[in-house]
C-alpha positions in Angstrom: -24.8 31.2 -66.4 -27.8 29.5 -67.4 -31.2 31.7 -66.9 -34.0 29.4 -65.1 -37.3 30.2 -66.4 -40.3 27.8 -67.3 -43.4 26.6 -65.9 -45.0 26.9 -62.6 -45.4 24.0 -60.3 -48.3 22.2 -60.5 -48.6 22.6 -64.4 -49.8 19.0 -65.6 -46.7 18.2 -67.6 -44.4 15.6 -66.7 -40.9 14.4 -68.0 -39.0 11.6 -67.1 -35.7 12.1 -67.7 -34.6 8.6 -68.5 -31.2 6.3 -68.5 -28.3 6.0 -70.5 -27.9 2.2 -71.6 -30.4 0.3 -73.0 -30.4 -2.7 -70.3 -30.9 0.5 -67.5 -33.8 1.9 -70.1 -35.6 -1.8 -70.4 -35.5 -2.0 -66.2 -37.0 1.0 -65.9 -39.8 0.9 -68.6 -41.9 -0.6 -65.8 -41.8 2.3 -63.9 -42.5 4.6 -66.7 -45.7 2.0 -66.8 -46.8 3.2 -63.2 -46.0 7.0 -63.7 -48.3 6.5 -66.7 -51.1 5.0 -64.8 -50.9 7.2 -61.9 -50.8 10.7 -63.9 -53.6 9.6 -65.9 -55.1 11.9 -68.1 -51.9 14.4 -67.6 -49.7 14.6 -70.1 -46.1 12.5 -69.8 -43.2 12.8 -72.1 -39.9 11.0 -71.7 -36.7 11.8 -72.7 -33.8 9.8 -73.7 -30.5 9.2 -75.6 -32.2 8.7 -79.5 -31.5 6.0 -80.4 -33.7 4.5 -77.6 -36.7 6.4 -78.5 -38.5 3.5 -80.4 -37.9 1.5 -77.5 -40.0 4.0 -75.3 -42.7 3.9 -78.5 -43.0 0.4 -78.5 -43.7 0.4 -74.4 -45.4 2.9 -73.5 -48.0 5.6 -75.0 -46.9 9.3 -74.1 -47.9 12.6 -75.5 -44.4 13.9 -76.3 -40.7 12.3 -76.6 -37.1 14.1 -76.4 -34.0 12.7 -77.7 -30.6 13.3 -76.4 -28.7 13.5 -79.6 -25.6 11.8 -79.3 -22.8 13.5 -77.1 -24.8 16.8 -76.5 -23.5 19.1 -73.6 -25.5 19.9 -70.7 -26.5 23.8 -72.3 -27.9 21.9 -75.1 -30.2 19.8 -73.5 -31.4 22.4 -70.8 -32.7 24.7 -74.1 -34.5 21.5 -75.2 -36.0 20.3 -72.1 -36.7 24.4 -71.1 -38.8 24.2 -74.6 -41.6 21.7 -72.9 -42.1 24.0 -70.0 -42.9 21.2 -67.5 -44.3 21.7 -64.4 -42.6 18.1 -63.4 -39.5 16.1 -63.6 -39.1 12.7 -62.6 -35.0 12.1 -62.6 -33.9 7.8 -63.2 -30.4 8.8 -63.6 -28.8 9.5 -60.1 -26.2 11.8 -61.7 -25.6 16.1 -60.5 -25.8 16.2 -64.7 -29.5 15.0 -64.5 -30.5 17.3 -61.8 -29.3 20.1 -62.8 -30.8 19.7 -66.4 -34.0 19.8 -65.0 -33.4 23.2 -62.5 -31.9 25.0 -64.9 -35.0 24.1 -67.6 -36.7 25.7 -64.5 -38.9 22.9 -63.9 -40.4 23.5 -60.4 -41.2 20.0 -59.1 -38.2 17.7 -59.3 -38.3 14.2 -58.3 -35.2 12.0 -57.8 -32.9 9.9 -55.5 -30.1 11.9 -53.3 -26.4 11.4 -54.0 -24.1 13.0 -56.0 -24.0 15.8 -53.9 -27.3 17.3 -55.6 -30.2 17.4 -52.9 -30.2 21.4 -53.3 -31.1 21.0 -57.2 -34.3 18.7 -56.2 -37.6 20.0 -55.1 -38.7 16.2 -54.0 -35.6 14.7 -52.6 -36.2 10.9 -52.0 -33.2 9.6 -49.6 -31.9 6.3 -50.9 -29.6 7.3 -53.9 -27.7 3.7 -53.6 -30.0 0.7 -54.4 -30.8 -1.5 -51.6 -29.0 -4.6 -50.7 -31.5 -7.6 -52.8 -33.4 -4.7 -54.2 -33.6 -5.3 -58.3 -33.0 -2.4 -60.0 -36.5 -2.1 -61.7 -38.1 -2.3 -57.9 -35.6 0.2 -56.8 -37.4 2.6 -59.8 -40.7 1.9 -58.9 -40.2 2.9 -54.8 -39.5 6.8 -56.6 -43.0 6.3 -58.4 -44.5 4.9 -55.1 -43.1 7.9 -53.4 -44.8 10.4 -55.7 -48.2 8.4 -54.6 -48.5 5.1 -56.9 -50.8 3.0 -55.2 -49.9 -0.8 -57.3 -47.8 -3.4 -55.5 -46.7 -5.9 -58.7 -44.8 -4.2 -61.9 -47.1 -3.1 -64.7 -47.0 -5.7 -67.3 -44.7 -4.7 -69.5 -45.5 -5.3 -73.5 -43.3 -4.6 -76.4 -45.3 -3.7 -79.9 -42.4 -4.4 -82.4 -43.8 -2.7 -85.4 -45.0 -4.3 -88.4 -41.9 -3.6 -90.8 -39.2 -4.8 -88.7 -41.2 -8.2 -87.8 -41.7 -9.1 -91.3 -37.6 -7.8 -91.7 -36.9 -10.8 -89.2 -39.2 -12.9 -90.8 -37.4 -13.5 -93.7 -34.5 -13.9 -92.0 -35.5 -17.0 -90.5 -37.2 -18.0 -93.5 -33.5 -18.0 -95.0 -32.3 -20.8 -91.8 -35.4 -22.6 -92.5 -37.9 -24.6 -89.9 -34.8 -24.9 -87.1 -34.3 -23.1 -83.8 -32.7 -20.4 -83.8 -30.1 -19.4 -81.0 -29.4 -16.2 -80.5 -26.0 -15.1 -78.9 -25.2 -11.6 -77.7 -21.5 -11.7 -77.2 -21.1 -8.5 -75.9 -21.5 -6.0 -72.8 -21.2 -2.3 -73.3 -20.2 -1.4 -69.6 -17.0 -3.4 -69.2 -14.6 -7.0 -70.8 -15.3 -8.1 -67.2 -18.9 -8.9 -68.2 -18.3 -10.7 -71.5 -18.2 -14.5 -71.4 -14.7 -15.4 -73.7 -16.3 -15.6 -77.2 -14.5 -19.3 -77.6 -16.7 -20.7 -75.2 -19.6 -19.3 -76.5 -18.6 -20.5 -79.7 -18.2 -24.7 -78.0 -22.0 -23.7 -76.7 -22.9 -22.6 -80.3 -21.1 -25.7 -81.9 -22.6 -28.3 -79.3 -26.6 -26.8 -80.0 -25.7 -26.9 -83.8 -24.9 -30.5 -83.9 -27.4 -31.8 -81.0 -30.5 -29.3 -82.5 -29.7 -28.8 -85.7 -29.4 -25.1 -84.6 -28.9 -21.8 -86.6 -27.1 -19.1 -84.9 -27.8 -15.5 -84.9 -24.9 -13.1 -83.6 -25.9 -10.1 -82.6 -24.6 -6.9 -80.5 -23.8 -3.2 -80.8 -21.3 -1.2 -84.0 -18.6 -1.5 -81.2 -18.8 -4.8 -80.9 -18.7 -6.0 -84.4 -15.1 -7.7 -83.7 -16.1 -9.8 -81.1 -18.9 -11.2 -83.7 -16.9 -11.6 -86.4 -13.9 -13.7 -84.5 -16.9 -15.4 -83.3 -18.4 -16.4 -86.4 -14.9 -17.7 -87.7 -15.0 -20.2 -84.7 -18.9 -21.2 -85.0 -18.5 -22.1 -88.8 -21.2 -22.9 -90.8 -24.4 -21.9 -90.0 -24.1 -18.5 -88.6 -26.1 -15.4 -89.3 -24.4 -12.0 -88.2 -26.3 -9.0 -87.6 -24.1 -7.2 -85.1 -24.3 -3.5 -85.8 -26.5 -4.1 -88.7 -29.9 -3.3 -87.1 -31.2 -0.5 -85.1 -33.5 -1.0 -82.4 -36.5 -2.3 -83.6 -35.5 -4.4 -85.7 -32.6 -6.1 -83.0 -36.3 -6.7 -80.7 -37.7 -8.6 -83.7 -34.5 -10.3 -84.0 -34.4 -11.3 -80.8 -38.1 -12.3 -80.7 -37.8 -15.0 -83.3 -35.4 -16.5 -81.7 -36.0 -20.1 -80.0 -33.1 -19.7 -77.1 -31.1 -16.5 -76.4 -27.6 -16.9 -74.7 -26.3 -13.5 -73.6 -24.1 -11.8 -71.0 -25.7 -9.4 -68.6 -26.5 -6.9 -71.3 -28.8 -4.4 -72.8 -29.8 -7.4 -75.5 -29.9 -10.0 -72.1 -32.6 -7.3 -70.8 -34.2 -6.6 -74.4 -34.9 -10.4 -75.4 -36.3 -11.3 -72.0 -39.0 -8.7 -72.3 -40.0 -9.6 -75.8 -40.7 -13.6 -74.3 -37.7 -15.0 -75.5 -36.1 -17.6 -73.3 -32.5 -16.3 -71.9 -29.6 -17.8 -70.7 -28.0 -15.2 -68.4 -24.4 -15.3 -67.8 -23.3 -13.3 -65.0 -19.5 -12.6 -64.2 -18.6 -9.4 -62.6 -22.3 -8.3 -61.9 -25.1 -9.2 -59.4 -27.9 -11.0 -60.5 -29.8 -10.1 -58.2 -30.1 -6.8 -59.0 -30.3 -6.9 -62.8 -31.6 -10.1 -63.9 -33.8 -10.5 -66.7 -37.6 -9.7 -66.4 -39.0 -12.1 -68.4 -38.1 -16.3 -68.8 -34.7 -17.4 -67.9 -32.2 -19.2 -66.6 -28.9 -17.9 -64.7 -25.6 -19.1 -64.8 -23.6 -17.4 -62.8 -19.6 -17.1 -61.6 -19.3 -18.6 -57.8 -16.0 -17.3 -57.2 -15.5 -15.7 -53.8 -14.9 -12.1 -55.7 -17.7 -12.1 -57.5 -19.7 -9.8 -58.0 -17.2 -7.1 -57.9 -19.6 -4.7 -60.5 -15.8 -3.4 -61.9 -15.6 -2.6 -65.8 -12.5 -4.8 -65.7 -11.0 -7.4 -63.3 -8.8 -5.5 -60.3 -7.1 -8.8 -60.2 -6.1 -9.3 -64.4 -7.2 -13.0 -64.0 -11.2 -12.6 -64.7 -12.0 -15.6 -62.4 -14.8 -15.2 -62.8 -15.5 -15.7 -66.2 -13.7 -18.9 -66.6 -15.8 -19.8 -63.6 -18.9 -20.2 -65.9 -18.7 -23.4 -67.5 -19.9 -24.6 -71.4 -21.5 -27.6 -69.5 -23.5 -25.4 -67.4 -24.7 -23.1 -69.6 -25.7 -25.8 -72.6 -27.5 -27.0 -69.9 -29.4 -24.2 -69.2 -29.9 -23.5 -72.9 -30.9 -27.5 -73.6 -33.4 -27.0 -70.8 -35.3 -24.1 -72.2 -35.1 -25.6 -75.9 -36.9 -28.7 -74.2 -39.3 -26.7 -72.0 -40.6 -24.5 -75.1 -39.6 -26.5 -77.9 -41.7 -24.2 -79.9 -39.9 -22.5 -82.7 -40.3 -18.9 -82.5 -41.4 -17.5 -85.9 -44.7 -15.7 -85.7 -44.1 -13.4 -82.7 
């Protein structure tokens, strides 16, 4: 049994305990933005799964940072959190896992959404653990920060400071394609194949944009998803720059911000690229745009099918529908559209 033991309420230290995937992370930056503004001069630190803790650095200032190493177990992260002695919690993540992290740390404020069967482990139980119907996700973030007394109405703006080493890193990577657009394409999805566009038609987009622009292609994605890429690159041809599981963080956002045109499932890199400025071409299957579409310029395309959005990990059916709902034509038209809108070519972010 876990001893609780840690600060006393009203202690000015504040943690947000943040999400697990990176597109959840980016949506709720914004909100990270308001807790900051509203507890100023208090002192906030955030903690989530390491490998996003340059993501947090390059959004938002805070006076401390914990990182979940990779696969940890609940004891291990209550001795961490217990550490900062915080007199406040603010939980993202709707899980019992979350909540009780921060009661056994004995942290003696503890905000967070109901559900999951852990209202007794909160001190500041907000009722609404299931997102409104229409409600994006990054608004449905922000009503917990409005709860604990936010006064704004828009999102804080939201701006990514890529550091220094990773821009010039892409740099020269499009130095290498020379003075062409670059298209980016993020074949991937982390939460489920019902989300991921079949890579052969991404590969009939990346063909047609090579021959009409003159386009170079940059594949990129997670380790996992280092397959999809590579079968990918062998239908692309020529012309095609791989970086999938080659670059961490920052150096995927200066990647991504360099590119002309991104094409990309609903993602973490969908979510990423949109924030940095980089024109996105959403493609959305299985999942609800209206909930997680990109924050910054884009175009949807989206499956019309009379299943869709089912939000499964894979198709209940077998047939994905969906998917080959979404076609080339649609989305090179998307793609053509934002290439002619901002025919600028992105190399000096």
């Amino acid at each position: 049994m876990v001893r609780r033991h840690g600060a006393r309420e009203g202690d000015p230290r504040t943690l947000v305990m943040g999400l697990n995937w990176l597109g959840d992370t980016v949506m709720s930056l914004p909100a990270i933005l308001a807790l900051r503004a509203h507890l100023e001069g208090e002192s906030l630190h955030v903690a989530v799964p390491a490998a996003f803790l340059p993501l947090i650095r390059m959004a938002v200032d805070t006076e401390g940072l914990i990182g979940w190493p990779s696969g940890s177990s609940t004891l291990k992260r209550v001795r961490l959190v217990r550490k900062g002695r915080y007199g406040r919690a603010v939980l993202f993540p709707n899980s019992f896992r979350a909540a009780l992290i921060a009661w056994c740390a004995g942290i003696p404020e503890r905000w967070g959404y109901t559900g999951q069967m852990r209202g007794w482990l909160l001190s500041r139980a907000v009722p609404g653990s299931q997102r409104p119907r229409g409600v994006h996700q990054t608004h449905h973030y922000l009503a917990l920060i409005r709860r604990m007394g936010w006064k704004g109405h828009d999102p804080p703006r939201l701006v990514l400071r890529v550091p220094e080493d990773a821009r010039n890193w892409a740099r020269q990577r499009a130095l290498a394609v020379g003075d062409r657009p670059i298209v980016g394409i993020c074949p991937g999805a982390t939460f489920g194949v019902a989300k991921r566009w079949p890579p052969e038609r991404f590969a009939e987009a990346a063909r047609n944009l090579r021959k009409r622009w003159g386009a170079a292609v940059f594949l990129m994605g997670s380790r996992e998803e280092r397959r999809i890429s590579k079968d990918l690159s062998g239908m692309i041809g020529e012309g095609v720059l791989d970086f999938t599981g080659k670059t961490d963080i920052e150096r995927l956002a200066a990647l991504l911000q360099i590119c002309t045109v991104v094409l990309a499932n609903d993602s973490g890199p969908m979510h990423l690229a949109s924030v940095l400025g980089t024109p996105v071409v959403a493609l959305f299957a299985s999942t609800d745009p209206t909930a997680t579409a990109p924050l910054g310029p884009h175009r949807i395309v989206r499956s019309r099918v009379e299943c869709a959005p089912c939000l499964k990990r894979r198709c209940p059916e077998g047939t994905y529908r969906c998917q080959e709902a979404i076609r080339v034509e649609e989305v090179l038209s998307a793609a053509e559209a934002l290439l002619q809108g901002g025919s600028r070519y992105r190399r000096e972010p």
